[in-house]
C-alpha positions as CSV (number, residue, x, y, z in Angstrom):
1,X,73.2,143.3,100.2
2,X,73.1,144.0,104.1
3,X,72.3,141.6,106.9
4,X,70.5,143.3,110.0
5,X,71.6,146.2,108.9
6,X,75.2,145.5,108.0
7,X,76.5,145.7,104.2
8,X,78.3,142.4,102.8
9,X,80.5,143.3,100.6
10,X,79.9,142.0,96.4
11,X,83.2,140.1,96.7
12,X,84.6,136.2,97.3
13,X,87.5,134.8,99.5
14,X,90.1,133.2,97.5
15,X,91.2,130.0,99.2
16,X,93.8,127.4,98.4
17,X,94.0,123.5,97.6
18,X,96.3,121.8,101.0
19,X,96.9,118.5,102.2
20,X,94.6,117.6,105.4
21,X,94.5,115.1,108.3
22,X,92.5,114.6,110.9
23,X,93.6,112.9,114.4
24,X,91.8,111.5,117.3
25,X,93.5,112.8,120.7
26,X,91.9,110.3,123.9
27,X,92.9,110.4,127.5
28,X,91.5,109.0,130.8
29,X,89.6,112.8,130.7
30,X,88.7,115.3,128.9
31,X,91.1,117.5,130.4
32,X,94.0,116.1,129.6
33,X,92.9,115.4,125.9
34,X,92.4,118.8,125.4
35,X,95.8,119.7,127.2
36,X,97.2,117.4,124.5
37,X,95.2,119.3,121.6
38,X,96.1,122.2,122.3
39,X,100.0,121.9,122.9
40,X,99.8,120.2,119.2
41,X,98.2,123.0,117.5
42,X,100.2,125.7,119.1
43,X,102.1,127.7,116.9
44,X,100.3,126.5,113.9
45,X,98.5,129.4,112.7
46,X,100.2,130.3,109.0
47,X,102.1,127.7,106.5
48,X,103.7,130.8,106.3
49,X,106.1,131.1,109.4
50,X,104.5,127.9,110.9
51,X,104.8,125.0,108.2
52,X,101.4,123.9,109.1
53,X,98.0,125.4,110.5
54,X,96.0,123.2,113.0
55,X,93.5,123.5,115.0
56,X,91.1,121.9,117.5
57,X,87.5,120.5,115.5
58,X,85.6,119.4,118.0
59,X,85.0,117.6,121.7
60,X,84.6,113.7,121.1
61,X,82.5,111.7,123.8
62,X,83.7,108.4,124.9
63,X,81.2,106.6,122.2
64,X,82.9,108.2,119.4
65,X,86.3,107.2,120.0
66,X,88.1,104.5,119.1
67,X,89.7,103.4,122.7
68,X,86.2,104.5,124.5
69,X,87.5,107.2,126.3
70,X,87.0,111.3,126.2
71,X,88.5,112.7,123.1
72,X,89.8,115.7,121.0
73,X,89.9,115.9,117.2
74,X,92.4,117.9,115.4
75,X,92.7,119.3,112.0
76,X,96.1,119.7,110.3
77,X,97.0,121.5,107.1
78,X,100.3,121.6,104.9
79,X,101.0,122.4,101.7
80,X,102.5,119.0,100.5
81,X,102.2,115.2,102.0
82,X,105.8,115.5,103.1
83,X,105.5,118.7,104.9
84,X,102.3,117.0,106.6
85,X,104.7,114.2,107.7
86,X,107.2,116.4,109.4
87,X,104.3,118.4,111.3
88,X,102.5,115.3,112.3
89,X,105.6,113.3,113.5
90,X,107.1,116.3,116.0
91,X,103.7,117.5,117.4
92,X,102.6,114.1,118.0
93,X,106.2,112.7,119.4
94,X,106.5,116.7,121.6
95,X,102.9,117.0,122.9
96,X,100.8,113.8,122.6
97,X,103.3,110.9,123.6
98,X,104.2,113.3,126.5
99,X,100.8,113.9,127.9
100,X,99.8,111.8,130.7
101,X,97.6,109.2,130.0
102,X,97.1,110.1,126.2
103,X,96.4,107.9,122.8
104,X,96.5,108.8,119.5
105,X,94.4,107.7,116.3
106,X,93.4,108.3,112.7
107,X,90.7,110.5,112.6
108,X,89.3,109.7,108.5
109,X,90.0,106.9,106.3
110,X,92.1,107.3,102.9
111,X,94.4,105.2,100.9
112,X,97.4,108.1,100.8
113,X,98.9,108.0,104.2
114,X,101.6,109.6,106.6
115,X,103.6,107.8,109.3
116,X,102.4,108.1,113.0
117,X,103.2,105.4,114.8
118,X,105.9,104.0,113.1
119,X,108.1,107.4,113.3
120,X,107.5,107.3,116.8
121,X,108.3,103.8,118.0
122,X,111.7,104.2,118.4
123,X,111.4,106.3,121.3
124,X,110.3,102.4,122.8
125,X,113.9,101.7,122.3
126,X,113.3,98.3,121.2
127,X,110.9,97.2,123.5
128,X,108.2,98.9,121.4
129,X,105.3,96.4,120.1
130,X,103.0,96.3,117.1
131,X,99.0,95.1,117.1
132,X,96.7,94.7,114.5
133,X,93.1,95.1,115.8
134,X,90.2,94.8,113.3
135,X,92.6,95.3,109.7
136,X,94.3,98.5,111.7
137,X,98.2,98.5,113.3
138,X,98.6,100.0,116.5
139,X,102.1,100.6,118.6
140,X,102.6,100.1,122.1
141,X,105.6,102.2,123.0
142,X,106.4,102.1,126.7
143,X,106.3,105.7,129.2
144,X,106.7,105.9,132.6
145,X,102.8,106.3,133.3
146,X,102.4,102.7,131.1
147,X,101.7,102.5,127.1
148,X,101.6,105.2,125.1
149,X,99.2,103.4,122.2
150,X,99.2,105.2,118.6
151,X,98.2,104.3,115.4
152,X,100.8,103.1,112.4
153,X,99.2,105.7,109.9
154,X,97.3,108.8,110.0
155,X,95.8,109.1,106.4
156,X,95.1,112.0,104.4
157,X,93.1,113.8,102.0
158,X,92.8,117.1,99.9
159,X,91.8,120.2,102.2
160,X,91.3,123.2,101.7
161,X,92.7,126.4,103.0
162,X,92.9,130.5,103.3
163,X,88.7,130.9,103.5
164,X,88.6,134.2,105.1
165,X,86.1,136.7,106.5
166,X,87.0,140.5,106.9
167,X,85.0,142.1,109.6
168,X,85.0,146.0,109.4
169,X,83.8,148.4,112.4
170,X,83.4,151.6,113.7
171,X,85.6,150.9,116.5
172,X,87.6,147.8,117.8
173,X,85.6,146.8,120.6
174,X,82.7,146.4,118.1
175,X,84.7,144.2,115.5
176,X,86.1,142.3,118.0
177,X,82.9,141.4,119.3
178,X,81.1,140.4,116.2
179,X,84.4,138.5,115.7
180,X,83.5,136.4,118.7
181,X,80.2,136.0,118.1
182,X,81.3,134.5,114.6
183,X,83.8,132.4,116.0
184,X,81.2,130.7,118.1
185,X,78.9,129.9,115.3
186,X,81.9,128.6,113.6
187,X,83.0,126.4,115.6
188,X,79.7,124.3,115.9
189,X,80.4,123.6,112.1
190,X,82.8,119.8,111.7
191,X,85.7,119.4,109.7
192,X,86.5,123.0,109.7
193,X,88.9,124.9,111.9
194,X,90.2,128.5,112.3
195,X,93.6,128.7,113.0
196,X,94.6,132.0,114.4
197,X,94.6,132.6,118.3
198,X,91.0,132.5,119.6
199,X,89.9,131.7,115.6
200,X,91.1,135.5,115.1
201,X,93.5,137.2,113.3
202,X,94.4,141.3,113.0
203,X,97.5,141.3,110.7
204,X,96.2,140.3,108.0
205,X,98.5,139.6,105.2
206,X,99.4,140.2,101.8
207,X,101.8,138.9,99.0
208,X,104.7,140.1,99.2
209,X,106.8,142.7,100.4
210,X,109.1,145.7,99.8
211,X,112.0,143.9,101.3
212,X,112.9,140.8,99.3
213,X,113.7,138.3,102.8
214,X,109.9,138.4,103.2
215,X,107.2,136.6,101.2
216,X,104.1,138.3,102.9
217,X,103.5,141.9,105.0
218,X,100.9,144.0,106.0
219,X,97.4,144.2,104.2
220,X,97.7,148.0,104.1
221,X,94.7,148.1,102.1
222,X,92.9,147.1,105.2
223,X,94.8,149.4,108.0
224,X,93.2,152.0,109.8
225,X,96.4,153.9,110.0
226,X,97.3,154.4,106.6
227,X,94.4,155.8,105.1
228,X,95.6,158.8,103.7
229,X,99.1,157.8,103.6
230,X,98.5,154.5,101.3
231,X,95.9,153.3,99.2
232,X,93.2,151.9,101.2
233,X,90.1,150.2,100.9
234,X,88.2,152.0,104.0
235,X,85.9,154.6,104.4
236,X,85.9,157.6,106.9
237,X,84.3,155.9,109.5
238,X,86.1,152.3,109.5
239,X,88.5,151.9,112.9
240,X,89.1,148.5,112.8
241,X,89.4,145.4,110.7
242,X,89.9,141.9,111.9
243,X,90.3,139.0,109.8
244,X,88.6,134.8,110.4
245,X,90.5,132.6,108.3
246,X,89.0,128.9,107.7
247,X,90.6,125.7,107.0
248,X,88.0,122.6,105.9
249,X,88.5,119.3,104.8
250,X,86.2,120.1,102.1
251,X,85.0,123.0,100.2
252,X,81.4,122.7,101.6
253,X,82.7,122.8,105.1
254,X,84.0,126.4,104.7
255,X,81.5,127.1,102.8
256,X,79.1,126.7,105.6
257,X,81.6,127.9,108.5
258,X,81.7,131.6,106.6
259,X,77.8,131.6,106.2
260,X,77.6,130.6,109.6
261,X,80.4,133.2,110.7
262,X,78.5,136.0,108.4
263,X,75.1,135.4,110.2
264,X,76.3,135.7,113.8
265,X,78.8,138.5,113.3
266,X,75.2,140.6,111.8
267,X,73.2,139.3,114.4
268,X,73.1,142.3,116.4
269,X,73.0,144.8,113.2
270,X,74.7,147.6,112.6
271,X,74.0,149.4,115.8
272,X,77.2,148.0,118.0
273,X,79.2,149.5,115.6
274,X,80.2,146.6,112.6
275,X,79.7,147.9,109.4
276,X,80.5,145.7,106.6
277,X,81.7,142.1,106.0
278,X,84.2,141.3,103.6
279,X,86.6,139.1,102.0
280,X,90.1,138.8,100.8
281,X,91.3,137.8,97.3
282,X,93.5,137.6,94.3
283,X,91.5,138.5,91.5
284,X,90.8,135.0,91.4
285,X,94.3,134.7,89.8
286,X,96.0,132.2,92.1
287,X,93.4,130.0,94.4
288,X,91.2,127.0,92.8
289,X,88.4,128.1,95.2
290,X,85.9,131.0,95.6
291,X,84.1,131.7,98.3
292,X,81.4,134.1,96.8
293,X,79.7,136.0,100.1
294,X,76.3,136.9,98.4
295,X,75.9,133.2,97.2
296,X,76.5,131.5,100.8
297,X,73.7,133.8,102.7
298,X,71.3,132.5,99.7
Protein backbone atom coordinates (compact mmCIF):
# COMPACT_ATOMS: atom_id res chain seq x y z
CA UNK A 1 0.00 0.00 0.00
CA UNK A 2 1.39 3.63 -0.48
CA UNK A 3 -0.27 6.94 0.34
CA UNK A 4 0.83 9.88 -2.07
CA UNK A 5 3.43 8.12 -2.95
CA UNK A 6 4.72 6.88 0.36
CA UNK A 7 4.71 2.95 1.25
CA UNK A 8 2.86 1.92 4.62
CA UNK A 9 4.28 -0.69 5.98
CA UNK A 10 1.88 -4.46 6.17
CA UNK A 11 2.40 -4.30 9.92
CA UNK A 12 0.34 -3.15 13.42
CA UNK A 13 1.42 -1.15 16.59
CA UNK A 14 1.13 -3.12 19.61
CA UNK A 15 -0.30 -1.10 22.42
CA UNK A 16 -1.03 -1.69 26.01
CA UNK A 17 -4.14 -1.78 28.53
CA UNK A 18 -3.33 1.51 31.42
CA UNK A 19 -5.27 3.27 33.83
CA UNK A 20 -6.51 6.80 32.52
CA UNK A 21 -7.80 10.15 33.98
CA UNK A 22 -8.72 13.08 32.61
CA UNK A 23 -8.65 16.61 34.56
CA UNK A 24 -9.98 19.98 33.92
CA UNK A 25 -7.26 22.74 34.58
CA UNK A 26 -9.31 26.55 34.76
CA UNK A 27 -7.79 29.94 35.52
CA UNK A 28 -8.91 33.56 35.24
CA UNK A 29 -7.06 33.06 31.47
CA UNK A 30 -6.03 30.96 29.30
CA UNK A 31 -2.55 31.64 29.83
CA UNK A 32 -2.19 30.69 33.05
CA UNK A 33 -4.23 27.39 32.58
CA UNK A 34 -1.98 26.31 30.16
CA UNK A 35 1.06 27.41 32.39
CA UNK A 36 -0.57 25.01 34.78
CA UNK A 37 -0.97 22.13 32.08
CA UNK A 38 2.04 22.15 31.05
CA UNK A 39 4.15 22.24 34.41
CA UNK A 40 1.83 18.99 35.19
CA UNK A 41 2.67 17.00 32.26
CA UNK A 42 6.34 17.77 32.28
CA UNK A 43 8.46 14.89 32.67
CA UNK A 44 5.76 12.48 31.86
CA UNK A 45 6.74 11.11 28.66
CA UNK A 46 7.48 7.06 29.52
CA UNK A 47 5.88 4.86 32.58
CA UNK A 48 9.23 3.79 32.05
CA UNK A 49 11.53 6.42 33.79
CA UNK A 50 8.48 8.75 34.41
CA UNK A 51 5.78 6.60 36.40
CA UNK A 52 3.13 8.18 34.26
CA UNK A 53 2.78 9.78 30.63
CA UNK A 54 0.51 12.92 30.38
CA UNK A 55 -0.24 15.15 28.20
CA UNK A 56 -2.24 18.31 27.24
CA UNK A 57 -5.87 17.14 25.16
CA UNK A 58 -7.22 20.06 24.24
CA UNK A 59 -8.06 24.11 24.88
CA UNK A 60 -11.53 24.28 26.82
CA UNK A 61 -13.62 27.63 26.31
CA UNK A 62 -15.28 29.19 29.31
CA UNK A 63 -18.77 27.20 28.38
CA UNK A 64 -17.22 23.93 28.77
CA UNK A 65 -15.85 24.26 32.11
CA UNK A 66 -17.22 23.57 35.18
CA UNK A 67 -16.22 27.05 37.06
CA UNK A 68 -17.00 29.18 33.62
CA UNK A 69 -13.68 30.20 33.11
CA UNK A 70 -10.81 29.33 30.21
CA UNK A 71 -9.60 25.90 30.62
CA UNK A 72 -6.99 23.02 29.84
CA UNK A 73 -7.72 19.28 29.81
CA UNK A 74 -5.14 16.78 30.67
CA UNK A 75 -4.69 13.24 30.06
CA UNK A 76 -2.84 11.00 32.55
CA UNK A 77 -1.71 7.36 32.12
CA UNK A 78 -0.30 4.73 34.74
CA UNK A 79 0.03 1.40 34.81
CA UNK A 80 -2.13 0.63 38.07
CA UNK A 81 -4.92 2.88 40.06
CA UNK A 82 -2.29 3.38 42.72
CA UNK A 83 0.47 4.54 40.71
CA UNK A 84 -2.23 7.01 39.09
CA UNK A 85 -2.81 8.26 42.63
CA UNK A 86 0.71 9.14 43.39
CA UNK A 87 1.11 11.03 39.88
CA UNK A 88 -2.11 12.83 40.33
CA UNK A 89 -1.63 13.86 44.01
CA UNK A 90 2.19 15.50 43.37
CA UNK A 91 1.49 17.14 39.99
CA UNK A 92 -1.62 18.57 41.11
CA UNK A 93 -0.32 19.68 44.86
CA UNK A 94 3.48 21.00 42.72
CA UNK A 95 2.02 22.75 39.62
CA UNK A 96 -1.77 23.37 39.92
CA UNK A 97 -2.31 24.52 43.56
CA UNK A 98 0.71 26.71 42.92
CA UNK A 99 -0.36 28.45 39.81
CA UNK A 100 -1.92 31.73 40.29
CA UNK A 101 -5.43 31.90 40.06
CA UNK A 102 -5.88 28.12 39.09
CA UNK A 103 -8.84 25.36 39.82
CA UNK A 104 -8.90 21.89 39.30
CA UNK A 105 -11.71 19.37 38.28
CA UNK A 106 -12.77 15.93 37.11
CA UNK A 107 -12.56 15.79 33.63
CA UNK A 108 -14.95 12.14 32.97
CA UNK A 109 -17.32 10.49 35.22
CA UNK A 110 -16.65 6.78 36.62
CA UNK A 111 -17.39 4.90 39.72
CA UNK A 112 -13.49 3.83 40.41
CA UNK A 113 -11.91 6.85 41.65
CA UNK A 114 -8.49 8.56 42.93
CA UNK A 115 -8.07 11.22 45.62
CA UNK A 116 -7.64 14.86 44.48
CA UNK A 117 -8.81 17.08 46.70
CA UNK A 118 -8.81 15.26 49.68
CA UNK A 119 -4.83 14.49 49.45
CA UNK A 120 -4.36 18.01 49.07
CA UNK A 121 -6.36 19.72 51.80
CA UNK A 122 -4.02 19.49 54.33
CA UNK A 123 -1.86 21.95 52.82
CA UNK A 124 -5.19 24.38 54.27
CA UNK A 125 -3.79 23.45 57.61
CA UNK A 126 -7.01 23.16 59.13
CA UNK A 127 -8.71 25.88 57.82
CA UNK A 128 -9.43 23.97 54.59
CA UNK A 129 -13.38 23.61 53.83
CA UNK A 130 -15.57 21.04 51.96
CA UNK A 131 -18.72 21.91 49.46
CA UNK A 132 -21.05 19.74 47.81
CA UNK A 133 -22.46 21.44 44.68
CA UNK A 134 -24.95 19.55 42.49
CA UNK A 135 -24.09 15.65 44.21
CA UNK A 136 -20.13 16.67 43.62
CA UNK A 137 -17.50 17.68 46.81
CA UNK A 138 -15.35 20.38 46.22
CA UNK A 139 -12.30 21.84 48.73
CA UNK A 140 -11.61 25.22 49.41
CA UNK A 141 -7.95 25.23 50.59
CA UNK A 142 -6.76 28.75 51.31
CA UNK A 143 -3.33 30.50 49.08
CA UNK A 144 -2.08 33.73 49.30
CA UNK A 145 -3.92 34.85 46.00
CA UNK A 146 -7.44 33.45 47.73
CA UNK A 147 -9.02 29.75 47.34
CA UNK A 148 -7.42 27.26 45.57
CA UNK A 149 -10.95 25.19 44.74
CA UNK A 150 -10.36 21.33 43.65
CA UNK A 151 -12.47 18.56 43.34
CA UNK A 152 -12.59 15.55 46.15
CA UNK A 153 -12.08 12.83 43.28
CA UNK A 154 -10.80 12.58 39.96
CA UNK A 155 -12.24 9.25 38.53
CA UNK A 156 -10.88 6.84 36.23
CA UNK A 157 -11.18 4.45 33.53
CA UNK A 158 -9.31 1.92 31.36
CA UNK A 159 -6.89 3.62 28.67
CA UNK A 160 -4.97 2.61 26.49
CA UNK A 161 -1.39 3.11 25.77
CA UNK A 162 2.05 2.59 23.50
CA UNK A 163 0.01 3.30 19.85
CA UNK A 164 2.91 4.21 17.87
CA UNK A 165 3.79 5.50 14.36
CA UNK A 166 7.35 5.03 12.85
CA UNK A 167 8.09 7.62 10.32
CA UNK A 168 11.09 6.68 7.98
CA UNK A 169 13.03 9.29 5.57
CA UNK A 170 15.62 10.02 3.44
CA UNK A 171 17.07 12.50 5.60
CA UNK A 172 16.04 14.06 9.05
CA UNK A 173 14.79 17.31 8.06
CA UNK A 174 12.24 15.38 5.87
CA UNK A 175 11.03 12.95 8.82
CA UNK A 176 10.96 15.53 11.08
CA UNK A 177 8.72 17.48 9.12
CA UNK A 178 6.13 14.97 8.19
CA UNK A 179 6.46 14.35 11.93
CA UNK A 180 5.05 17.78 12.53
CA UNK A 181 2.65 17.77 10.06
CA UNK A 182 1.31 14.50 11.83
CA UNK A 183 1.39 15.85 15.17
CA UNK A 184 -0.92 18.63 14.09
CA UNK A 185 -3.58 16.37 12.64
CA UNK A 186 -3.25 14.59 15.86
CA UNK A 187 -3.82 16.77 18.06
CA UNK A 188 -7.29 17.88 16.61
CA UNK A 189 -8.41 14.32 17.59
CA UNK A 190 -10.08 14.29 21.72
CA UNK A 191 -9.22 11.98 24.32
CA UNK A 192 -5.95 11.16 22.82
CA UNK A 193 -2.53 12.63 23.69
CA UNK A 194 1.12 12.09 22.61
CA UNK A 195 3.43 12.20 25.19
CA UNK A 196 6.85 12.80 24.03
CA UNK A 197 8.33 16.44 23.74
CA UNK A 198 6.46 18.24 20.90
CA UNK A 199 4.29 14.74 20.38
CA UNK A 200 7.77 13.28 19.16
CA UNK A 201 10.07 10.86 20.11
CA UNK A 202 13.69 9.65 18.31
CA UNK A 203 14.93 6.95 20.85
CA UNK A 204 12.80 4.76 20.37
CA UNK A 205 12.81 1.82 22.60
CA UNK A 206 13.07 -1.69 22.97
CA UNK A 207 12.65 -4.50 25.66
CA UNK A 208 15.33 -4.98 27.32
CA UNK A 209 18.90 -4.66 27.42
CA UNK A 210 22.39 -6.18 27.50
CA UNK A 211 23.09 -4.76 30.92
CA UNK A 212 20.63 -6.25 33.43
CA UNK A 213 20.03 -2.46 35.65
CA UNK A 214 18.04 -1.55 32.52
CA UNK A 215 14.56 -2.74 31.42
CA UNK A 216 14.44 -1.01 27.90
CA UNK A 217 17.51 0.44 25.28
CA UNK A 218 17.85 1.39 22.01
CA UNK A 219 15.63 0.15 18.99
CA UNK A 220 18.68 -0.75 17.04
CA UNK A 221 16.58 -2.23 14.43
CA UNK A 222 15.51 1.23 13.65
CA UNK A 223 19.05 3.22 13.88
CA UNK A 224 20.57 4.72 11.02
CA UNK A 225 23.96 4.10 12.45
CA UNK A 226 24.05 0.51 12.93
CA UNK A 227 23.16 -0.75 9.65
CA UNK A 228 25.81 -2.93 8.89
CA UNK A 229 27.03 -3.28 12.28
CA UNK A 230 23.52 -4.86 13.76
CA UNK A 231 20.62 -6.26 12.38
CA UNK A 232 18.49 -3.68 11.06
CA UNK A 233 15.26 -3.15 9.55
CA UNK A 234 16.33 -0.24 6.98
CA UNK A 235 17.13 0.01 3.61
CA UNK A 236 20.10 1.90 1.77
CA UNK A 237 18.50 4.93 1.58
CA UNK A 238 16.67 5.35 5.12
CA UNK A 239 18.65 8.38 7.31
CA UNK A 240 16.27 8.92 9.83
CA UNK A 241 13.48 7.37 11.87
CA UNK A 242 11.29 9.14 14.35
CA UNK A 243 8.78 7.61 16.43
CA UNK A 244 4.68 9.31 17.55
CA UNK A 245 3.53 7.36 20.34
CA UNK A 246 -0.36 7.74 21.30
CA UNK A 247 -2.15 7.40 24.54
CA UNK A 248 -6.24 7.36 24.27
CA UNK A 249 -8.86 6.86 26.64
CA UNK A 250 -10.21 4.38 24.32
CA UNK A 251 -9.09 2.19 21.64
CA UNK A 252 -11.09 4.09 18.86
CA UNK A 253 -9.43 7.32 19.86
CA UNK A 254 -5.93 6.05 18.82
CA UNK A 255 -7.21 4.39 16.35
CA UNK A 256 -8.28 7.62 14.66
CA UNK A 257 -5.22 9.79 15.98
CA UNK A 258 -2.71 7.17 13.85
CA UNK A 259 -5.06 7.35 10.66
CA UNK A 260 -5.07 10.86 11.16
CA UNK A 261 -1.16 11.10 11.85
CA UNK A 262 -0.67 8.61 8.70
CA UNK A 263 -2.69 10.96 6.33
CA UNK A 264 -0.86 14.22 7.15
CA UNK A 265 2.64 12.77 7.49
CA UNK A 266 1.84 11.44 3.27
CA UNK A 267 0.30 14.57 2.47
CA UNK A 268 3.11 15.89 0.64
CA UNK A 269 4.24 12.31 -0.94
CA UNK A 270 7.26 10.99 -1.24
CA UNK A 271 9.03 13.88 -2.93
CA UNK A 272 10.27 15.74 0.51
CA UNK A 273 12.06 12.82 1.28
CA UNK A 274 9.57 10.39 3.75
CA UNK A 275 9.55 7.06 2.54
CA UNK A 276 7.61 4.66 4.53
CA UNK A 277 5.31 4.58 7.60
CA UNK A 278 5.62 2.07 10.12
CA UNK A 279 4.82 0.63 13.35
CA UNK A 280 6.34 -1.02 16.31
CA UNK A 281 5.42 -4.44 17.87
CA UNK A 282 5.80 -7.63 19.76
CA UNK A 283 4.65 -10.25 17.50
CA UNK A 284 1.51 -9.53 19.03
CA UNK A 285 2.86 -11.50 22.10
CA UNK A 286 2.44 -9.13 24.96
CA UNK A 287 -0.17 -6.00 24.10
CA UNK A 288 -4.17 -6.68 24.18
CA UNK A 289 -4.39 -4.20 21.28
CA UNK A 290 -3.42 -3.97 17.54
CA UNK A 291 -3.30 -1.26 15.67
CA UNK A 292 -3.31 -2.70 12.12
CA UNK A 293 -2.02 0.38 9.63
CA UNK A 294 -3.66 -0.96 6.36
CA UNK A 295 -7.08 -1.33 8.14
CA UNK A 296 -7.15 2.34 9.67
CA UNK A 297 -6.55 4.21 6.11
CA UNK A 298 -9.68 1.84 4.93
Amino acid sequence: MKLGGVGIDDTFAEAFGMTATRLVITADDARWARRAAESMTGFATSVIGCGVEAGIERELVAGETPDGRPGIAVLLFAVSRDALATAVRDRVGQCVLTCPGTACFAGIAGEKRVPLGRALRFFGDGRQAAKRIAGRRYWRIPVMDGEFLCEDEAPVQDGVGGGNLLLLGRSRPAVLAAAERAIAAMRRVPEAIMPFPGGVVRSGSKIGSRYKFLIASTNDLYCPTLKGVAESALDAEIAAVLEIVIDGLTEEAVGRAMEAGIRAACAEGAAPGLARVSAGNYGGKLGAFKFYLHQLLQ
